[in-house]
C-alpha positions as semicolon CSV with decimal commas, in nm:
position;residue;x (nm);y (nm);z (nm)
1;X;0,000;0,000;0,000
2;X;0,275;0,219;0,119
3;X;0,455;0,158;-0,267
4;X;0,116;0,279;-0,403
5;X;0,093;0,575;-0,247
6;X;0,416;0,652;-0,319
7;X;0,403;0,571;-0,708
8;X;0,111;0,800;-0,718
9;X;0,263;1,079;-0,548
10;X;0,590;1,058;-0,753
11;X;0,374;1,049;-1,078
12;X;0,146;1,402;-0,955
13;X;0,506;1,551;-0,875
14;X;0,640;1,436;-1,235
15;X;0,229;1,535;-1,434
16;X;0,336;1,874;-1,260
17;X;0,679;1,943;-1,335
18;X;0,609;1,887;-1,678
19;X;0,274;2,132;-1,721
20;X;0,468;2,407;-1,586
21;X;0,762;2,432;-1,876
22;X;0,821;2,739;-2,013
23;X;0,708;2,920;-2,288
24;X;0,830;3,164;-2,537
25;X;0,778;3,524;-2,471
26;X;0,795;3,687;-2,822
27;X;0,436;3,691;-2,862
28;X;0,408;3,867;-2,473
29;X;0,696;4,102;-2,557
30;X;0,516;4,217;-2,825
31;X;0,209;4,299;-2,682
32;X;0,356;4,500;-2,385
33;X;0,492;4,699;-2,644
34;X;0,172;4,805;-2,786
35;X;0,030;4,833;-2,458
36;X;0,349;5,060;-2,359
37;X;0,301;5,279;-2,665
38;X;-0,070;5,329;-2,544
39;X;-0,011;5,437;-2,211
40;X;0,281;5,651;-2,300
41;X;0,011;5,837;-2,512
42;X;-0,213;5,892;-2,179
43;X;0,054;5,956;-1,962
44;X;0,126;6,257;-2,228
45;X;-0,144;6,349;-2,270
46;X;-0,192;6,339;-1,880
47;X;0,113;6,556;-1,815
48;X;-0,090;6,838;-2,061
49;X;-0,346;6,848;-1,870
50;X;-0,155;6,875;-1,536
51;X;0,053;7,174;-1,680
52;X;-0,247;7,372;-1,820
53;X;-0,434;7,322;-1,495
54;X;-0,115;7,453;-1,297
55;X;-0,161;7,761;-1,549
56;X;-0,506;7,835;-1,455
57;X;-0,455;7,769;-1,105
58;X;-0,157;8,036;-1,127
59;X;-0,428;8,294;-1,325
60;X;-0,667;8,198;-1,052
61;X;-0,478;8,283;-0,750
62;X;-0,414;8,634;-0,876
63;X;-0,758;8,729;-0,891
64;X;-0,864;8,561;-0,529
65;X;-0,693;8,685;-0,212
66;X;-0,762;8,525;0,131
67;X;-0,922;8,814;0,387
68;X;-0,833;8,539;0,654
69;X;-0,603;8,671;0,955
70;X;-0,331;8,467;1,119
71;X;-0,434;8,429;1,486
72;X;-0,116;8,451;1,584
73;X;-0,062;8,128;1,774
74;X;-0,209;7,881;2,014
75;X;-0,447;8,029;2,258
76;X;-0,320;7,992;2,625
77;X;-0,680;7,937;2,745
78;X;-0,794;7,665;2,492
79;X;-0,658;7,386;2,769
């Protein structure tokens, strides 16, 4: 019995060793490529939009001033 189990083990251990050979990676290479090319389009066209918002935001600030006043520190009472 002990022979059996072990027979069937060794053959699960050898059915797995060889379903997990490896493959060629031309056709994966290739692909990542394309996939590369796309998101290097977004992440330009990304970038473009981050500088024209900083523009605005620049135009923006000029026109809006805080009327807000600095306390000046903690307040000695607030404990």
């Amino acid at each position: 019995m002990a022979n059996w189990n072990f027979w069937l083990c060794f053959a699960l251990i050898l059915y797995s060793v060889t379903r997990s050979d490896a493959r060629t990676l031309n056709p994966l290479v290739k692909k990542r490529r394309e996939l590369s090319a796309r998101y290097q389009a977004v992440l330009e066209e990304a970038q473009e939009m981050y500088h024209f918002r900083l523009r605005n935001d620049g135009l923006s600030k000029i026109w809006y001033e805080s009327k807000r006043v600095s306390p000046g520190g903690p307040d000695p009472m607030h404990h």
